[in-house]
C-alpha positions as CSV (number, residue, x, y, z in Angstrom):
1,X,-4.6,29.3,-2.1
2,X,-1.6,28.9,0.9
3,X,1.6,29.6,0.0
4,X,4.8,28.9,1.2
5,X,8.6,30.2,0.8
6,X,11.4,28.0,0.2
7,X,12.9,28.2,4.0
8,X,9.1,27.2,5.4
9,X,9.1,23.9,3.6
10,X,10.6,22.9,6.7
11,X,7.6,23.0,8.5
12,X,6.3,20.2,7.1
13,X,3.5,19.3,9.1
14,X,1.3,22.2,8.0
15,X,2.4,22.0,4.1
16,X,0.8,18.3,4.9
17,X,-2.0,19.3,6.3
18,X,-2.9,21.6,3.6
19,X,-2.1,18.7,1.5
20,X,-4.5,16.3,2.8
21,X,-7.2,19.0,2.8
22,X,-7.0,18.8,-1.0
23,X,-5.5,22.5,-1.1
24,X,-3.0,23.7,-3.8
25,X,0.0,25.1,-2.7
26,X,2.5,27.8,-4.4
27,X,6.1,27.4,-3.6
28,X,7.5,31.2,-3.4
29,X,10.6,32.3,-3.5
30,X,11.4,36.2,-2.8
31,X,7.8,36.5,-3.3
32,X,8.3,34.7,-6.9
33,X,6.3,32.0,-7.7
34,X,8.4,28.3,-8.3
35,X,5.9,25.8,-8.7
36,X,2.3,24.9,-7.2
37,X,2.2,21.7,-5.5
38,X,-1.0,19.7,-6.2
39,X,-2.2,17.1,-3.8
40,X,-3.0,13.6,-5.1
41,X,-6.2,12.3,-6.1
42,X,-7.4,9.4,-4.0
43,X,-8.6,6.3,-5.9
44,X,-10.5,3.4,-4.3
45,X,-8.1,0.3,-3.9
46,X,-8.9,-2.2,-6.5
47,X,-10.1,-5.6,-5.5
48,X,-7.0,-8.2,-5.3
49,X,-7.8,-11.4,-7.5
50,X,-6.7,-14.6,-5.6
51,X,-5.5,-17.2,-7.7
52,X,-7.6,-20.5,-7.5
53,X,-6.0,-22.7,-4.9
54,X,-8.3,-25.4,-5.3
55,X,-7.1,-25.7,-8.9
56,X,-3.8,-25.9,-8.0
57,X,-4.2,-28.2,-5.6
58,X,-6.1,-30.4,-7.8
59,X,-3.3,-30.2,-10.5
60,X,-0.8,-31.1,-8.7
61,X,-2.1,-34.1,-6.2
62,X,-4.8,-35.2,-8.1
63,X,-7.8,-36.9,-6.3
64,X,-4.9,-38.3,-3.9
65,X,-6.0,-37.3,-0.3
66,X,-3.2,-36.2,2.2
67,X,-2.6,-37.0,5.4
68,X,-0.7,-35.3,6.7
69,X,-1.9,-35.5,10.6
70,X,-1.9,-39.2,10.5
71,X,1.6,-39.2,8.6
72,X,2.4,-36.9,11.5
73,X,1.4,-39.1,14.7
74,X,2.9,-41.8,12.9
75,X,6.3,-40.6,12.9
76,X,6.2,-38.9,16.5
77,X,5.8,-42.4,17.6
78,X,9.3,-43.5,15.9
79,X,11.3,-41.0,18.4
């Protein structure tokens, strides 16, 4: 298990790289032991639930249908 003293915390880049190897590491100070850091367990991402658009939609137009483009060239032509 790697271990580090309190002054080569600064080097952060290798305490990472022990890190992301999944290694514990002991924090030492005077050649005492402090603490062990423990790397974090990776868990999958969990799948994002969308919320239903179409339902939304439908609750708040209706069966109305939009449009919007013709709405659109109708209004450029007031200008």
């Amino acid at each position: 298990m790697p271990s580090v003293n309190i002054r080569q915390l600064r080097d952060t880049k290798k305490l990472k790289a022990w890190l992301r190897a999944g290694k514990t590491v002991e924090l030492r100070e005077r050649d005492k032991l402090i603490a062990r850091i423990v790397p974090e367990k990776e868990t999958p991402p969990q799948p994002v639930e969308y919320p239903d658009f179409a339902a939304r939609r439908k609750a708040i137009f209706g069966d109305r249908v939009l449009t919007a483009v013709d709405d659109f060239l109708a209004d450029r032509g007031r200008y």
